[in-house]
C-alpha positions as CSV (number, residue, x, y, z in Angstrom):
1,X,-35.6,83.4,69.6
2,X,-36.9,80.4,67.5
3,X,-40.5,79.5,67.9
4,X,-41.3,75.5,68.0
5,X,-41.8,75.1,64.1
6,X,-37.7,76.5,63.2
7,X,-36.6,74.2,66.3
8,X,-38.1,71.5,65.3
9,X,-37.0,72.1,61.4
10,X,-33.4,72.1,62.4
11,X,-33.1,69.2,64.9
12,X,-35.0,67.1,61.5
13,X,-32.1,69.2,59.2
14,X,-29.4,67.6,62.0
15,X,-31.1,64.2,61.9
16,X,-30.4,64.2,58.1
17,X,-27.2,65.7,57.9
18,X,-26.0,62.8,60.7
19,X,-27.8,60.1,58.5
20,X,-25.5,61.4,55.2
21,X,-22.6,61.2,57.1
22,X,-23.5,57.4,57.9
23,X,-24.1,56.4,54.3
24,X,-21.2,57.9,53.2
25,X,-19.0,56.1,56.0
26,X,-20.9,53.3,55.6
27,X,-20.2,53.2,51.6
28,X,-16.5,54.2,52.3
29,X,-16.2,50.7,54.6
30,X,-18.0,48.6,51.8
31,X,-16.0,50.1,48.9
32,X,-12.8,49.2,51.2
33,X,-13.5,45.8,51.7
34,X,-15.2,45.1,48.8
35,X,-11.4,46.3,46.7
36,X,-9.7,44.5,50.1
37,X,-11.3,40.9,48.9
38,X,-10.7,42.0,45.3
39,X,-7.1,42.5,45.6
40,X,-6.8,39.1,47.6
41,X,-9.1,37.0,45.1
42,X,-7.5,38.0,41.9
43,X,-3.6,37.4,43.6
44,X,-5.4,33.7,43.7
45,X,-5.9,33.7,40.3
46,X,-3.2,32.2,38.2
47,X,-1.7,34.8,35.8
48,X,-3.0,32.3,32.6
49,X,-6.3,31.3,32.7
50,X,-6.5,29.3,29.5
51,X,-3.5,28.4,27.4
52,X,-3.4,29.9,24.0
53,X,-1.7,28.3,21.0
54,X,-0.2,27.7,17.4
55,X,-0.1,24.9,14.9
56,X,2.3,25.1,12.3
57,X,1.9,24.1,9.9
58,X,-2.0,24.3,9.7
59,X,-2.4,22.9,6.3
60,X,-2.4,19.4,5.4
61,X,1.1,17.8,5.7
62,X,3.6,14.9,5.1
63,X,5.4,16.4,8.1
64,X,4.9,16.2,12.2
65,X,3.1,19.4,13.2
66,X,4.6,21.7,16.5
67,X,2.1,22.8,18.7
68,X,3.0,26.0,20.7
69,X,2.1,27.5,23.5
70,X,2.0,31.7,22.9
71,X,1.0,32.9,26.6
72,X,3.4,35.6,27.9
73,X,6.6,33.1,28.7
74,X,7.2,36.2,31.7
75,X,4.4,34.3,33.1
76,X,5.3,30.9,32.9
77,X,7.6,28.7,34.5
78,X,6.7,25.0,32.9
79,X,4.3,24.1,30.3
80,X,2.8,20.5,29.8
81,X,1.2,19.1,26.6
82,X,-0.1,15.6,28.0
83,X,-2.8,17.1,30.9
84,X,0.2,17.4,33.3
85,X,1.5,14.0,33.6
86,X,4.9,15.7,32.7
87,X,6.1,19.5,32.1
88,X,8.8,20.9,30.1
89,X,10.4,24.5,30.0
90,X,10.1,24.5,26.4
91,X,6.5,25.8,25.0
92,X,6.9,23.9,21.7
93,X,5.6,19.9,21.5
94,X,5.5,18.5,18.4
95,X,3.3,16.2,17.0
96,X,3.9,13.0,15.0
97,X,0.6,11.5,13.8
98,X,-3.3,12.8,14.3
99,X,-4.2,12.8,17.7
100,X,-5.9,15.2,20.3
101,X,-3.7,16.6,23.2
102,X,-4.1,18.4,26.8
103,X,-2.1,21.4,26.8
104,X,-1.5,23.3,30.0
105,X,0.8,25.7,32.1
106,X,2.5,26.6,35.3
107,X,2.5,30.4,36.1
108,X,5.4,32.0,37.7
109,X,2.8,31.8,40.9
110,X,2.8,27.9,41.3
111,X,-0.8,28.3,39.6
112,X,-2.1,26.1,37.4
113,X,-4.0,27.2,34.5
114,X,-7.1,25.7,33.1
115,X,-6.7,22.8,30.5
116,X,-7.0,23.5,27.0
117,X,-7.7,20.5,24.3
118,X,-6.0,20.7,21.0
119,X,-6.7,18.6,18.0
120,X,-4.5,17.3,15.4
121,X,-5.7,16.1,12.1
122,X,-3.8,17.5,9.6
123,X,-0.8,14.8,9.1
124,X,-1.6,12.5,5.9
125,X,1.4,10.4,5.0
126,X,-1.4,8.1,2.8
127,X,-0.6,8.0,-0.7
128,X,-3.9,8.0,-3.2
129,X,-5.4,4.6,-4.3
130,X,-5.2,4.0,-7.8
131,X,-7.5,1.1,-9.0
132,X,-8.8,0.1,-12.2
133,X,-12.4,-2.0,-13.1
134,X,-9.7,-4.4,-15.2
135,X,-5.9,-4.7,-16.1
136,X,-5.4,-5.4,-19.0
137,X,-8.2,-4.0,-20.6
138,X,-9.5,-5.0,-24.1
139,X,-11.3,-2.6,-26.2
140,X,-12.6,-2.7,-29.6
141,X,-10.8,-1.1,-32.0
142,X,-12.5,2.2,-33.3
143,X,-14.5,2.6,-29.9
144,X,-15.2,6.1,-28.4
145,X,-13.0,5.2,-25.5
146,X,-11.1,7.8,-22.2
147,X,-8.2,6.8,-19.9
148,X,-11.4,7.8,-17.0
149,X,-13.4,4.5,-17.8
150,X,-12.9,2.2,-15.5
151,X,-10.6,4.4,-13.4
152,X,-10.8,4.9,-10.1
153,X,-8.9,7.3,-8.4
154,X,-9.2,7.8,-4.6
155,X,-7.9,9.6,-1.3
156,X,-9.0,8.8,2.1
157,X,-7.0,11.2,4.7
158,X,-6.8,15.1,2.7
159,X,-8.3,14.8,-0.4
160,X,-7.1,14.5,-4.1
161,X,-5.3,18.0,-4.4
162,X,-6.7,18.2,-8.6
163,X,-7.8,15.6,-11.1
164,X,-5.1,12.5,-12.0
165,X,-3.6,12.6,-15.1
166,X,-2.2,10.1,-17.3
167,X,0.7,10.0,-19.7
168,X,-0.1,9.7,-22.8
169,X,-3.7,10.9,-22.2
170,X,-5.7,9.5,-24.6
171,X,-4.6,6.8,-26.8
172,X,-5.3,6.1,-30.7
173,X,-8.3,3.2,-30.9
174,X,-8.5,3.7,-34.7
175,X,-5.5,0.6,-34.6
176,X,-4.6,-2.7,-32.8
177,X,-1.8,-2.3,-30.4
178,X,-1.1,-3.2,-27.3
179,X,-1.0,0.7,-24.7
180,X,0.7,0.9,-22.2
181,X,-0.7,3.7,-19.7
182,X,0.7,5.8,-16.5
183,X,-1.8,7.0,-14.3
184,X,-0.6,9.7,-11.6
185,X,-2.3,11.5,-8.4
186,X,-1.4,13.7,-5.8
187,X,-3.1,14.4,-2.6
188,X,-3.5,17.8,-0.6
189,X,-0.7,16.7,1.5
190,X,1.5,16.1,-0.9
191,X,1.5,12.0,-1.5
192,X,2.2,10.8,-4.6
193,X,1.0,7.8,-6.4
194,X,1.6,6.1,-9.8
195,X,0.2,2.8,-11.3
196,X,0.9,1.6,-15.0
197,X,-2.4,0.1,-17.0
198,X,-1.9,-1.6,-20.3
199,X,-5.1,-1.2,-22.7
200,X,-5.5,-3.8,-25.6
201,X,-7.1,-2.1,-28.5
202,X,-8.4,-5.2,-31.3
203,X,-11.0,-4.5,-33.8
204,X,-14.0,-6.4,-34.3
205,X,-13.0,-9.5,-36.1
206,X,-11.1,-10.1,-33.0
207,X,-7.9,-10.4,-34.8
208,X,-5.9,-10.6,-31.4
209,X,-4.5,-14.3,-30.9
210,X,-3.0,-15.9,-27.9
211,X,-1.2,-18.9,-27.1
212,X,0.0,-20.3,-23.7
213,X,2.1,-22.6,-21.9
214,X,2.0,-24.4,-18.6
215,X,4.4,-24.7,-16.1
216,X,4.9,-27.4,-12.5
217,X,6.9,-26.1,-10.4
218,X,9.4,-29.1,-9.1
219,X,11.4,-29.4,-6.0
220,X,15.3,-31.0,-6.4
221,X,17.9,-31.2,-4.2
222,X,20.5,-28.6,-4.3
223,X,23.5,-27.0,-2.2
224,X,25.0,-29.5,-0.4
225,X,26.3,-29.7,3.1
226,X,28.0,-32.1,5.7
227,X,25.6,-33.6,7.8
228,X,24.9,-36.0,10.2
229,X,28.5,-36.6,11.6
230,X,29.9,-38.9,14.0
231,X,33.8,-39.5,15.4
232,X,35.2,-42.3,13.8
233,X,38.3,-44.8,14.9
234,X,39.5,-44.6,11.2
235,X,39.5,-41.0,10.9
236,X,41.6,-40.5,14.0
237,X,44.1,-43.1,13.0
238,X,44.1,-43.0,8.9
239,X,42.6,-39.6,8.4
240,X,40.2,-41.7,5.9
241,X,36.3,-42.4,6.2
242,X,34.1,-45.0,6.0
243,X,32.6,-45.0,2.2
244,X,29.4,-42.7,1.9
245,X,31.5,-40.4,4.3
246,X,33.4,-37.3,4.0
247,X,36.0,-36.1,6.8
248,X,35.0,-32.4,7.4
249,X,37.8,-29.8,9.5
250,X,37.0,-31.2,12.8
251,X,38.3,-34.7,11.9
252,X,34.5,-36.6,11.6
253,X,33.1,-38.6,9.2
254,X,29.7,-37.2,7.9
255,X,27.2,-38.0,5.3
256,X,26.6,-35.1,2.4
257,X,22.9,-34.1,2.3
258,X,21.4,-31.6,0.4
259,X,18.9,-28.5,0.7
260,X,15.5,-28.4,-1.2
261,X,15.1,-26.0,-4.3
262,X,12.5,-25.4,-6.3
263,X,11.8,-24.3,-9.9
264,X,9.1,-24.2,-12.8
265,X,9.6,-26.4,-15.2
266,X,7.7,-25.1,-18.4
267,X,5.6,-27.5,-21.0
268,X,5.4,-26.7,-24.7
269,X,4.0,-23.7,-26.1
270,X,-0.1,-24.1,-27.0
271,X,-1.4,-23.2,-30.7
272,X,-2.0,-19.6,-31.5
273,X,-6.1,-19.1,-30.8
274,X,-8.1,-16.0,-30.5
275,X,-9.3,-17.4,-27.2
276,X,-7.9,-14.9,-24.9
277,X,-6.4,-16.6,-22.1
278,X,-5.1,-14.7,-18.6
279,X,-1.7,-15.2,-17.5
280,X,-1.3,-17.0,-13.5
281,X,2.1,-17.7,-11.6
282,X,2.0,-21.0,-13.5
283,X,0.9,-20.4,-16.8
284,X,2.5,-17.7,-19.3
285,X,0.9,-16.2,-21.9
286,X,1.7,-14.3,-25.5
287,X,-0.5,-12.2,-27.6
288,X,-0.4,-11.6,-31.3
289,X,-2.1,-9.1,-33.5
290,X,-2.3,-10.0,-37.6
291,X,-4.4,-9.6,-39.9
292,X,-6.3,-12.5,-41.1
């Protein structure tokens, strides 16, 4: 027989034992459900979340650039590259000037995925600037003088991809001549620019003359044409027209008029000076280097 305490000891052992078995049951449920809504939820995801992609190229270029999409294509079924106003089966777009775009995809689900934006600012088709201070430029003869003065040698988009150079690089200031100079640039992309620069070395006693001469430009009458044609009795009966007339295919009398031309009409040459004088669109101008 038990006594009270043992009875008592197992009903509280049969209490706890009952209590286990709950939790357990009751943690078996949860676990269920809890991999029940799991299952459902992620078959609601789409199979891409975010689009991944490739530039090429992802240097600086003269070129259009291709983004591409590199998801698993087992996944997708249309990709769009313009925040799905249109889709395309191919995962390639390509890009012809800077600009940002909205790439995104259709899974294989009818998902969408999220949107992904993709900047492009590698395209420079922008040749460097090549600018000089003055052109021509006079120097004194025997000055410490560089092709880099008054140079300036510029690229807005990628950059200048090294220093310009010139041809010939320096030139010889210990004599009067008149240099002519070729200055030459790339930029990172691969633009090219060129611009010529002629350098007029005189020594000190100015011994660099000039002389000039001016030019109108005038307007005459050139080309001629039939104009101004009427039907005339004579014409029709004589084949002849009126004087001042000419009879033209069509069997009418017209008057001959002319188009307007122009030209420049040059004066006489000036007297050699050692006044330098600059050369305009009307006025032409010659130097000369002697000694005196």
């Amino acid at each position: 027989m038990y006594n009270e305490e043992q009875v008592l000891q197992k009903v509280s052992n049969k209490k706890q034992k009952e209590m286990l078995i709950l939790t357990i049951a009751v943690c078996v449920f949860l676990i269920i459900v809890l991999a029940i809504c799991m299952y459902f939820y992620s078959d609601n995801l789409p199979l891409v979340d975010l689009p991944t992609y490739t530039v090429s190229p992802e240097d600086w270029t003269t070129d259009n650039v291709v983004v591409t999409i590199t998801n698993n294509p087992n996944h997708i079924q249309s990709y769009s590259f313009d925040g799905g106003l249109t889709w395309q089966a191919n995962s390639s777009y390509t890009v012809t000037d800077n600009k940002e775009i909205t790439i995104q995809v259709l899974d294989t689900k009818n998902k969408y995925s999220r949107q992904q934006t993709v900047t492009i600012s590698n395209i420079d088709r922008t040749a460097p600037e090549i600018n000089f201070t003055d052109n021509p430029t006079t120097i004194q003869m025997g000055q410490n003088w560089t092709v880099g003065i008054g140079a300036q040698v510029t690229d807005k988009e990628s950059g200048l991809s090294n220093n310009y150079t010139t041809i010939p690089a320096t030139i010889d200031t210990s004599r009067e001549g008149v240099f002519e100079i070729t200055y030459s640039a790339f930029d990172r992309a691969g633009n090219f620019a060129e611009k010529k620069r002629t350098v007029i070395v005189k020594d000190t006693k100015g011994r660099t003359y000039y002389r000039y001469r001016d030019g109108r430009i005038e307007s005459y009458e050139c080309e001629p044409y039939l104009c101004k044609c009427v039907t005339s009795s004579q014409a029709s009966s004589t084949g002849t027209c009126p004087t001042g007339y000419t009879l033209n295919s069509e069997g009418q009398c017209c008057n001959t008029c002319y188009k307007m031309c122009s030209r420049t009409v040059w004066g006489e040459w000036s007297e050699w000076s050692q006044k330098e004088v600059t050369p305009t669109a009307t006025r032409e101008v010659e130097t000369m280097i002697r000694e005196d």
